[in-house]
C-alpha positions in Angstrom: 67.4 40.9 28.8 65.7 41.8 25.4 65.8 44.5 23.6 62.7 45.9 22.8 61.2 48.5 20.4 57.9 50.0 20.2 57.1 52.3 16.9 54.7 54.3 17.6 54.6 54.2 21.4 52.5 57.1 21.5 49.1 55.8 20.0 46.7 53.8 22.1 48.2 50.1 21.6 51.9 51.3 21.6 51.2 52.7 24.7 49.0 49.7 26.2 52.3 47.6 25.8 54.7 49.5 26.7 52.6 50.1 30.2 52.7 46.0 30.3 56.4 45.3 29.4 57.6 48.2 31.7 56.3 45.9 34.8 58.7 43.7 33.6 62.1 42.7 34.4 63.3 41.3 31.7 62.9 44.1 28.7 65.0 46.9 27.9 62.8 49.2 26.1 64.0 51.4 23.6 63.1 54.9 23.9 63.8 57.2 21.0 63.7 61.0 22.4 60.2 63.2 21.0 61.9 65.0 18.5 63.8 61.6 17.0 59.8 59.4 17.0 59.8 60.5 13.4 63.3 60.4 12.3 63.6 57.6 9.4 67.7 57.1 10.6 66.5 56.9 14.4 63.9 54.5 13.7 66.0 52.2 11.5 69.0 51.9 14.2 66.4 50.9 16.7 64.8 48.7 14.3 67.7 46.7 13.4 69.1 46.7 17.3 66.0 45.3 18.9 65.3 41.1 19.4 61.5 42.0 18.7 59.6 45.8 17.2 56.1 46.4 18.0 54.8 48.3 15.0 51.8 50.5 16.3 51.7 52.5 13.0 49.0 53.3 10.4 49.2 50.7 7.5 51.9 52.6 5.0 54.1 53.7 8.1 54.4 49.9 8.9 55.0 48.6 5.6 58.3 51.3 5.5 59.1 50.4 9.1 59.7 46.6 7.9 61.6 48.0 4.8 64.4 49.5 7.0 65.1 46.0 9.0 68.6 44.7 7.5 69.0 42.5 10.7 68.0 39.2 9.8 67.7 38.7 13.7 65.5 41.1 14.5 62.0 40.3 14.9 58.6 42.3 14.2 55.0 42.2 15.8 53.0 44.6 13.2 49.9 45.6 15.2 48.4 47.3 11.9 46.2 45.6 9.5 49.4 45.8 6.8 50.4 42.1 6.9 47.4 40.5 8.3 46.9 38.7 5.0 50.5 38.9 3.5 52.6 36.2 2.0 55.7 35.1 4.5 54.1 36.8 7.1 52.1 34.6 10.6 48.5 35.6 11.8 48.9 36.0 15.5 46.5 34.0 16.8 47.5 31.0 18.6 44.4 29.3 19.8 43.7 28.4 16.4 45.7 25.0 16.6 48.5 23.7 18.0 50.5 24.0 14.3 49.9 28.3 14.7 51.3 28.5 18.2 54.3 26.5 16.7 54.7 28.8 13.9 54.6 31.8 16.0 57.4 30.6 18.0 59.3 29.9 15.4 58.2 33.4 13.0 60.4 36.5 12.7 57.4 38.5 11.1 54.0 37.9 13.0 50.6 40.0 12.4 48.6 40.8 15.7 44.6 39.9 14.9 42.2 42.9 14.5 39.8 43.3 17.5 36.7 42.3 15.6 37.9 39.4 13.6 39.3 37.9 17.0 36.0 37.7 18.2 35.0 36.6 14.6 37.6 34.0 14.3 37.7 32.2 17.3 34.0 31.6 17.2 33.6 30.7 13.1 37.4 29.0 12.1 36.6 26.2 14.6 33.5 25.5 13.0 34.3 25.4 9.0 37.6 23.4 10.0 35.3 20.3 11.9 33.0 20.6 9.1 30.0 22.0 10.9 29.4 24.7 9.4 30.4 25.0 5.5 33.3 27.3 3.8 29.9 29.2 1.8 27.5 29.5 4.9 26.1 33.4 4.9 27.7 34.0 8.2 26.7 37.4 9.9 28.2 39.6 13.0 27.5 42.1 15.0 30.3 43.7 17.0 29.9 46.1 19.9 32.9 47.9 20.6 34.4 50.7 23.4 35.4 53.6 22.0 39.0 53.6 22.9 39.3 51.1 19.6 38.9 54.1 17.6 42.5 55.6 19.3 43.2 59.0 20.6 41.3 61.4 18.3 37.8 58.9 19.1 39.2 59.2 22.9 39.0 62.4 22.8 35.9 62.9 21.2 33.9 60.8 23.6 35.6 62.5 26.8 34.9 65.8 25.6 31.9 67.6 28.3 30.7 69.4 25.4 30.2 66.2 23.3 27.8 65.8 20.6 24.5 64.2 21.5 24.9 61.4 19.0 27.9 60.2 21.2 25.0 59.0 23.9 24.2 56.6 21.6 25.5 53.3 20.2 26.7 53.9 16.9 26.8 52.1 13.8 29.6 52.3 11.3 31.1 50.8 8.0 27.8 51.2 6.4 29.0 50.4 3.2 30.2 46.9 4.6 34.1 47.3 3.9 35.7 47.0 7.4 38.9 46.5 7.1 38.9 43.4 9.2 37.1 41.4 6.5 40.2 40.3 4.6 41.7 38.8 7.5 38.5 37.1 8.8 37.4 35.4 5.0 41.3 34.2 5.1 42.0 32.2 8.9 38.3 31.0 8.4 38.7 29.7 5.0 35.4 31.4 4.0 34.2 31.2 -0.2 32.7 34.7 0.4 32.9 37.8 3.3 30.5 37.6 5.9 28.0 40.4 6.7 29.9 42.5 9.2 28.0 45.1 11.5 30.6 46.6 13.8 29.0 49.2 16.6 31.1 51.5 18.8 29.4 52.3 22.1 29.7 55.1 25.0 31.8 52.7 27.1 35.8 52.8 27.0 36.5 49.4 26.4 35.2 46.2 26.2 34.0 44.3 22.9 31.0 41.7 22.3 31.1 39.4 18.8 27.7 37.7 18.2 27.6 35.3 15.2 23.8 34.3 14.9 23.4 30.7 13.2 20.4 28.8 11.8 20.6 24.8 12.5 19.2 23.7 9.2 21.8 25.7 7.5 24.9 23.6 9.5 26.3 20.6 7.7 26.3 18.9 10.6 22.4 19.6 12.6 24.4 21.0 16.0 22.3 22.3 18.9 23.4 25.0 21.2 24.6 22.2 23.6 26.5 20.4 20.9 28.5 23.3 19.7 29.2 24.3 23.3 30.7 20.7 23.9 32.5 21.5 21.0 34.3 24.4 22.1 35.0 23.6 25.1 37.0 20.3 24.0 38.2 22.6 20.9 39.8 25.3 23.4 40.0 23.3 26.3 44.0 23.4 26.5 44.1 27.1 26.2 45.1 29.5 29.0 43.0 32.7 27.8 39.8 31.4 26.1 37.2 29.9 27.9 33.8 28.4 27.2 30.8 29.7 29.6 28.9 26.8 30.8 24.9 26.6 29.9 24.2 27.8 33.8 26.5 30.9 33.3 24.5 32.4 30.6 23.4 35.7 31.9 20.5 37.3 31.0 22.1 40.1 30.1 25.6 40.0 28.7 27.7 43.2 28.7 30.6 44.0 26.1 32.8 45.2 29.0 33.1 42.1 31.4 36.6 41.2 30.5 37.6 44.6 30.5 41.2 44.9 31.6 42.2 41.4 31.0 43.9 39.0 28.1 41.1 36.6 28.3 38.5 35.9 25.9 35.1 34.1 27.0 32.6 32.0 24.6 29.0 31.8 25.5 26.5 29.2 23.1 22.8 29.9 23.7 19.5 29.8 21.6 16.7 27.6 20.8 15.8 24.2 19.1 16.0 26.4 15.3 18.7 29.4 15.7 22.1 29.3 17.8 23.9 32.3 19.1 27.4 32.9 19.9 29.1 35.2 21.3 32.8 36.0 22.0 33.3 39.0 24.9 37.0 40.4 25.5 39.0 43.1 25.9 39.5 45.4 22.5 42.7 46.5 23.8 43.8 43.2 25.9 43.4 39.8 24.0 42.3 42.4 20.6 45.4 44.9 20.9 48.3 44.5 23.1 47.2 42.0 25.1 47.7 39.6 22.3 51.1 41.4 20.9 52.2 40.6 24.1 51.2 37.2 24.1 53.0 36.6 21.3 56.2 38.3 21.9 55.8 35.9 25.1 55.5 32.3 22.4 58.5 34.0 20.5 60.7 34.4 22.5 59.9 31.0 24.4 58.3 32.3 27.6 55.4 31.4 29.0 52.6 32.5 27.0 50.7 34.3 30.5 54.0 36.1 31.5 52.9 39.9 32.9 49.3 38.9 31.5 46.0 38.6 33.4 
């Protein structure tokens, strides 16, 4: 049995993963009463007493969470974008490569992947590390999102009867180009420079589509559509939750929601003789929230990755 902690149960992931390990049998959550959630001395004990904390937390709460761990046994899964970039800590992401999955295993301090750069990641990292795209191409994305991504207060907002009108709409944000996913994308792709990032949230509640739109004659190596699907499909051909569509299952219409309640992550190629388009279509809150915490804990803790996932 292993002890588990979530801090900050309350929020959307924190509750998504307690909801998941609860099925379980093997995990003894630890429960801290409402009026203790808060309480620095209440958090620490469970902190130190757990095999493996979820931190669901805003970035500075996080970073003081890992402060009060004295127990060198005691593990941490930081769902925040606090150590998605730090020194000593492992990006969460184990479909990278074989060497990832074996540091996670072996990590006491893992970072779960932002929604958005999962999609970003597993379509562009691939690429620069076969050479096939370079490290300085002007890579662009577009991300449509559910709004559940954007937590209770966002929730709430969009399930409100006497919403605003603009909430009908698909909605752009991070105008000024300064998401907060950046960092970690540039980094786990091994990018010279940020891509341009267009992230769109959606009147759906969740669900998430990642294009990355390519131009041939700007690849280091001239790949088609059909090339760099071959590619992917040999690249994540060992992996239980990332698939590569097939030319024949490109739909006409591809909707951000598909995978919606699920820890799986699809790749479709299409396009033309010039331009290539990918796309990667998950769940925001499964394989981009606690889906992949989850996951991981599962790799840590030597279990089988799929373990209470679908």
């Amino acid at each position: 049995m292993f002890n588990v902690f979530i801090d900050g149960r309350e929020g959307t992931t924190g509750l998504q993963i307690y909801d998941r390990l609860a099925k379980r049998g093997d995990c003894n959550i630890l429960v801290l009463p409402e009026d203790k959630r808060k309480d620095v001395a209440a958090r620490k004990e469970c902190l130190n007493g757990a095999d493996i904390s979820f931190l669901c937390l805003p970035d500075a709460a996080a970073r003081e969470a890992v402060s009060l761990i004295e127990n060198k046994h005691s593990r941490v899964i930081d769902a925040s974008t606090a150590h998605r970039t730090a020194e000593g800590w492992v990006y969460g992401l184990p479909e990278l490569s074989d060497e990832r999955r074996e540091k996670i295993a072996k990590a006491d301090r893992v970072a779960n992947p932002g929604c958005h750069a999962t999609g970003f990641i597993t379509l562009v990292a691939p690429l620069v590390k076969a050479g096939i795209a370079g490290a300085d191409y002007p890579f662009v994305a577009h991300s449509v999102t559910g709004y559940s991504g954007g937590g209770k207060k966002m929730i709430a907002e969009y399930e409100n009867e006497s919403r605003d009108k603009a909430l009908d709409s698909p909605r752009q944000y991070s105008l000024a180009l300064s998401h907060k996913h950046i960092p970690e994308m540039v980094k786990e792709c091994a990018l010279a420079h940020a891509p341009i990032f267009n992230p769109i949230v959606a009147d759906f509640y969740c669900g998430m589509c990642v294009t990355v739109p390519l131009y041939k004659s700007l690849l280091l190596k001239k790949y088609g559509p059909d090339d760099i699907r071959e590619f992917f499909a040999e690249y994540y051909a060992s992996h239980n939750f990332l698939k590569v569509a097939k030319k024949e299952e490109n739909p006409v219409y591809l909707a951000a929601n598909e995978l919606a309640g699920t820890n799986n992550l699809k790749i479709y190629v299409s396009g033309n003789d010039d331009m290539i388009l990918l796309c990667s279509v998950f769940d925001n809150l499964g394989k981009g929230a606690s889906g992949a915490a989850v996951q991981n804990m599962n790799i840590m803790l030597g279990l089988d990755e799929t373990f209470s996932l679908v």
